[in-house]
C-alpha positions in Angstrom: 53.4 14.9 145.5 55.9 16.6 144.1 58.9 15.2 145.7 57.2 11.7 144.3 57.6 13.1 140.8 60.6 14.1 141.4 61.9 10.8 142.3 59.9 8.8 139.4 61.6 11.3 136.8 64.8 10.1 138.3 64.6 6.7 138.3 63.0 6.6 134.8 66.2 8.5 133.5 68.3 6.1 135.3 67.5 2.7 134.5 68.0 -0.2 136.5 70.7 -1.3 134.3 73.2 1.5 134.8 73.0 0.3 138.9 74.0 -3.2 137.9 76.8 -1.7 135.8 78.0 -0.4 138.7 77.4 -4.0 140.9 80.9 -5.6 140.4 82.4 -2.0 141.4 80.6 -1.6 144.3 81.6 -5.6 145.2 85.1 -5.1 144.2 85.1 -2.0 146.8 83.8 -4.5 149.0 85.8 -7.2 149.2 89.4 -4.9 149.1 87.9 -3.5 152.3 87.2 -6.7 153.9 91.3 -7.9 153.1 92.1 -4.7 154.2 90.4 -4.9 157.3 91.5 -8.9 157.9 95.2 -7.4 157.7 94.7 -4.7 160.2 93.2 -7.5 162.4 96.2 -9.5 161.7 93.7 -12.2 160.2 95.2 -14.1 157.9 92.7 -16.7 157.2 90.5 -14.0 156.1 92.8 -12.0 153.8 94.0 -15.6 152.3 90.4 -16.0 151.3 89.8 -12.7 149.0 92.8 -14.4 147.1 92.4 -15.5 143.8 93.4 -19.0 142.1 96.3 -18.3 141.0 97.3 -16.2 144.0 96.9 -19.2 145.7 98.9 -20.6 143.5 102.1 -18.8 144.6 101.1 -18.9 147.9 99.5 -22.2 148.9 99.1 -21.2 153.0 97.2 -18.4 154.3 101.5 -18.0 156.4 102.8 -18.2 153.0 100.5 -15.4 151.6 100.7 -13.2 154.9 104.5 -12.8 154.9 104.3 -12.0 151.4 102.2 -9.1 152.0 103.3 -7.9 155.1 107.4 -8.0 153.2 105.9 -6.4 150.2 102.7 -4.9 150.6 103.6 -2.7 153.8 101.3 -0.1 152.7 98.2 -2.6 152.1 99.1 -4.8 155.2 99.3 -1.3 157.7 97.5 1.6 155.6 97.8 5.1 157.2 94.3 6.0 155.0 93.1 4.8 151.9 90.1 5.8 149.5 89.0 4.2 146.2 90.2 6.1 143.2 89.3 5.3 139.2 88.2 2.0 138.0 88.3 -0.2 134.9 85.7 -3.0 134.1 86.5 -5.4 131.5 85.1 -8.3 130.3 85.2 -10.1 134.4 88.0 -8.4 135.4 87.7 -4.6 137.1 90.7 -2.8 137.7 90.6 -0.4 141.1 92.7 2.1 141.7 93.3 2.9 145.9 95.1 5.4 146.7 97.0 4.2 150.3 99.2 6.5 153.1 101.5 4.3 153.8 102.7 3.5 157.8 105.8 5.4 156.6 103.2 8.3 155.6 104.4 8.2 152.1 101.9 7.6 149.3 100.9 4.9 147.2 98.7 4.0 144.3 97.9 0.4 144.6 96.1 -1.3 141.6 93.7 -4.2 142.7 92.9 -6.5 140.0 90.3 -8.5 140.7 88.3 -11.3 138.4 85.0 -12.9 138.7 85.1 -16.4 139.4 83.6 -19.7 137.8 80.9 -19.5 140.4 79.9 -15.7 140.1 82.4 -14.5 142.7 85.0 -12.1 142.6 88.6 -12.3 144.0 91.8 -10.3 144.1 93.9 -11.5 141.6 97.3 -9.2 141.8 98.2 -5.6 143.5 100.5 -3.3 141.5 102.2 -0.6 144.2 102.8 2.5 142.3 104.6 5.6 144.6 102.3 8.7 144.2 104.3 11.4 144.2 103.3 14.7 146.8 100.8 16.8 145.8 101.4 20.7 145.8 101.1 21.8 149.4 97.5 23.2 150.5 
């Protein structure tokens, strides 16, 4: 009984709406690791569609888009590790930080920014690489 008090007193100091605050994150999350996940499968037709609009754009053909990455985006296309950093929601765009080990090993901050869509969805819209630099040793 008092475990179910516990977890009333919980939820009443959480409300429901500070979950859906955290909605588009936890989709964002989502769909990075499903392109991630189509690149290690060498699947292009499924990395082509977490691509935005205007991603598209620039890159009318799931080839086009996959050469792009795989010339560019080494660390995305063939991550050693990664892990979700900060994020940043605006407006219907969220902002993900993810940090990457490279196939080199080096490491890499990769921005995802990613937009909600006309229809409710949300897709990558542009990937800024950043070189981390080392940490102190541990």
């Amino acid at each position: 009984m008092k475990m179910l008090a516990a977890v009333f007193l919980c939820v009443s100091l959480f409300p429901l709406s500070n979950a859906r605050a955290d909605e588009p994150v936890d989709t964002v999350q989502g769909i990075i690791q499903g392109q991630i996940t189509a690149f290690l499968n060498d699947d292009a037709k499924t990395a082509y569609s977490f691509a935005s609009p205007t991603i598209r754009g620039k890159f009318p053909t799931e080839d086009a888009f996959f050469d792009m990455v795989k010339k560019g985006y080494a660390p995305v296309y063939r991550p050693g590790n990664f892990a979700f950093g900060r994020f940043k929601v605006a407006d219907d765009t969220v902002v993900q930080e993810v940090l990457i080990s490279g196939p080199d090993g080096k490491d890499w901050t990769a921005l995802y920014q990613v937009v909600k869509q006309p229809d409710g969805s949300y897709k990558i819209n542009g990937v800024h690489m950043v070189r981390t630099a080392p940490g102190p040793e541990i």
